[in-house]
Every structure is written in C-alpha cells, then in structure tokens.
C-alpha positions, 0 to 999 in steps of 0.5 A: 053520236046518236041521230038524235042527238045530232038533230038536237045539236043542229037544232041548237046551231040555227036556233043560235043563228037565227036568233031563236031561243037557245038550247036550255034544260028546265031551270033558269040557265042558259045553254047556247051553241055560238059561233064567231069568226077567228082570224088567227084559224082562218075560219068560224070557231063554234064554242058552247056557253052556260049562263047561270040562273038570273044572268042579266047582261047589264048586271055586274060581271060574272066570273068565268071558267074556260073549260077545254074538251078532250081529244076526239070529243066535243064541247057539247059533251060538257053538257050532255056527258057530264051533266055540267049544267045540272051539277053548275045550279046546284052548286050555285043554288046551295051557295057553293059557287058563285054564279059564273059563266062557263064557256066551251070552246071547240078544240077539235084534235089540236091540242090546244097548241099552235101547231095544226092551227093557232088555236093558242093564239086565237083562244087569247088573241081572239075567244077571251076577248069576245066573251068579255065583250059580248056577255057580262064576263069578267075581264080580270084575273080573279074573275077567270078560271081555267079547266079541260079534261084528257088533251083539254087538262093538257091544254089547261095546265099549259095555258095555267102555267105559260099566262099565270096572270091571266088565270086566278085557279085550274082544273085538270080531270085526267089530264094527258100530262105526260112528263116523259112521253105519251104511252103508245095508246095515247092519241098525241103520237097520232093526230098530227100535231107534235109532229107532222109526219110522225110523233116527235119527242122534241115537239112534245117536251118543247109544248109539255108543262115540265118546259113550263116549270120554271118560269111559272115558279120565276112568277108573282102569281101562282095558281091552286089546280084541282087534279083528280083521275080514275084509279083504273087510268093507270099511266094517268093517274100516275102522272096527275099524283105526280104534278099535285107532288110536283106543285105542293113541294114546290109551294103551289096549292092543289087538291088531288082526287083519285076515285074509282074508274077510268079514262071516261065520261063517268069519272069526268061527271062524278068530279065536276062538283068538287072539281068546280067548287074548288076551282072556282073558289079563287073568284071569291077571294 
C-alpha cells in the first residue's frame, strides 16, 4: 500500500468520524468509510459504502448489494482496484442497473465464517440490520444481492446458499470454492480458520458449499449466480466451470464467464460491469 495511499484512507476514516465529507470522486456518488460497533466480534467493524447519484435518504428504498473482499485484501480495494465506483454510474447512467447502494464490509482473513470470530453471525445478526437502518436500503429479498471475490466468493456463495430467502441473486469473481480441498498455494490451509493449528479437511467440507447443496435445492427459492475467473486461474477456473455445471443441471440459473487472465485485480475490474448487470438484474423483477 503506497503512503499515499494510506493518507487517503485515514483521511477517508476521521472524515467519516468526524462528520466532515466523505471520500467522493467527481460524480454524484458517494463513497464513504463507516464504522460501527458489533457485539457478536467484540469490537468496531469498518466496512466502505457506495451511494448512488441522486441518493436521497427520505427517498424510496434502494436496493443493495453486499460485496465481500478477498483473503489479505481490503474493502477499499473495490474502489481503488476495481474501479466499482466508475463501472456502478455508468451502468446506472445508461439505465442498465437500477440505483443501488453497495456496502464493503472488512472481512480481514476470516473466511466470512464463524470460526476466528462470528463474523457470519454479525454480518446477519448485526451489519444488514444497520444499513437498512441507517440508509434508505432495502429490507426485502428482492431488494438484496450477494457478491465477493476469492475468499469473498467463498463467503458469498455459502451465504447464498445457507439463507436463499435473504438474497434475490449472486456474484462469485474467482470464487475460492474449493469442492475437494484447497491446492497447496491456497491461503485457506494457512490462516488459521479451518483449523486452529493446522488445516483440517473435516473443517473444510463441513463450511464449503457441497454441504450446502442439498438444502439449498430442498428450498423455495433459488438464487441466478454469475461465475466468471481468468482463464490463467488454473484450479479456479476449474472449480468456478464446475458449480455454473453443478447449478445449471440442477435447474438453478447462472452465466458463466472465463476471460483471459489470472487470480488479480485486473480480472476482477474487467468483470464487474457484467457481473453487476446480471447480478443486480433480480432487483428489478
């Protein structure tokens, strides 16, 4: 992270304390760094907001997307990465999304499962409720999307398929789904999360989607998932072609794009437009 980098973000944080202005590029959107406090991890949970042009608090509800980083990485790198912000007011200038509020939550290296801390727990329990309370963001279904990226499409596809009623679509951008075990290289044998010690399969298969696989499809409701990796990606892209199979013989709707590239930022940036055209398009219906 470059020093400026880090000024702009803490600029970003006591500018959010504080009450002054908050982080904003040139057009009418809004992106702000907020903090609030979370009982279920025993401490202050930062996450990064996106407020479309026009956003009006008194206005009708928006819809919203939750979008998970990946392992090692940072909310903020939505942002400055992968260039949501310019790629969300294009779509929503040219009427190919609808104005819809993104939220970032920090994920630090926990999987986005309850292990290291109930970061499951609060993201239901705790964040989902404080954004429909405190911005004019959907609280139904129809009006909430799911989304991450590497450990973030983990998190997303299992918080997809363990509360189908709480989501109306998905996005997994190289999604570190794993059906067998993670490779070697992967950063799941080594952050202390499926295993305290050392990796343990059991801890793996027991938190992985295939566990997940038959109640979702016992459910009512069924989720359309984007999946898209780079083609360089190798293990990744195997496993994302894998689950669209999985899913579209199993009647669930997905789109699958494998482009040219790996496991980086590069990709992710290239995706987002269709990735969040199809995503969000459930909000519509």
């Amino acid at each position: 992270m470059s020093k400026l980098f880090r000024w702009l973000v803490l600029f970003g944080w006591l500018a959010a304390s504080s009450g002054a202005a908050p982080l904003a590029a040139a057009s009418d959107s809004i992106v702000a760094n907020r903090v609030f406090h979370s009982d279920a991890l025993q401490r202050d949970w930062a996450y990064t907001v996106y407020l479309p042009p026009g956003y009006r608090a008194d206005g009708p509800r928006y819809p919203v997307l939750y979008l998970l980083h990946g392992n090692h990485d940072d909310a903020y790198h939505w942002i400055t990465q992968g260039h949501l912000q310019a790629s969300a007011d294009q779509l929503i200038a040219r009427g190919e999304i609808a104005p819809v509020i993104i939220v970032m939550p920090q994920g630090g290296t926990d999987w986005y499962v309850d292990r290291k801390e109930k970061i499951e727990t609060a993201f239901f329990t705790e964040l989902l409720p404080h954004i429909e309370a405190h911005y004019a963001a959907s609280a139904e279904r129809r009006g909430r999307v799911i989304g991450g990226v590497s450990m973030g499409g983990f998190g997303a596809l299992r918080y997809a398929m363990s509360r189908p009623e709480r989501f109306c679509g998905a996005l997994l951008l190289s999604p570190a789904v794993y059906a067998a075990e993670p490779p070697p290289q992967s950063a799941a044998r080594r952050v202390g999360v499926f295993g305290a010690r050392q990796f343990d399969p059991n801890v793996w298969h027991a938190l992985n989607y295939p566990a997940l696989w038959q109640r979702y499809l016992s459910q009512p409701y069924r989720l359309p998932v984007f999946i898209a990796a780079g083609d360089d990606d190798l293990v990744i892209q195997r496993e994302a072609s894998a689950l669209y199979t999985q899913l579209r013989e199993a009647g669930n709707p997905a789109e699958l794009r494998i482009v040219d590239g790996g496991h980086h930022w590069d990709v992710w940036a290239a995706l987002l437009p269709d990735a969040l055209r199809h995503a969000l398009a459930c909000t519509k219906a």
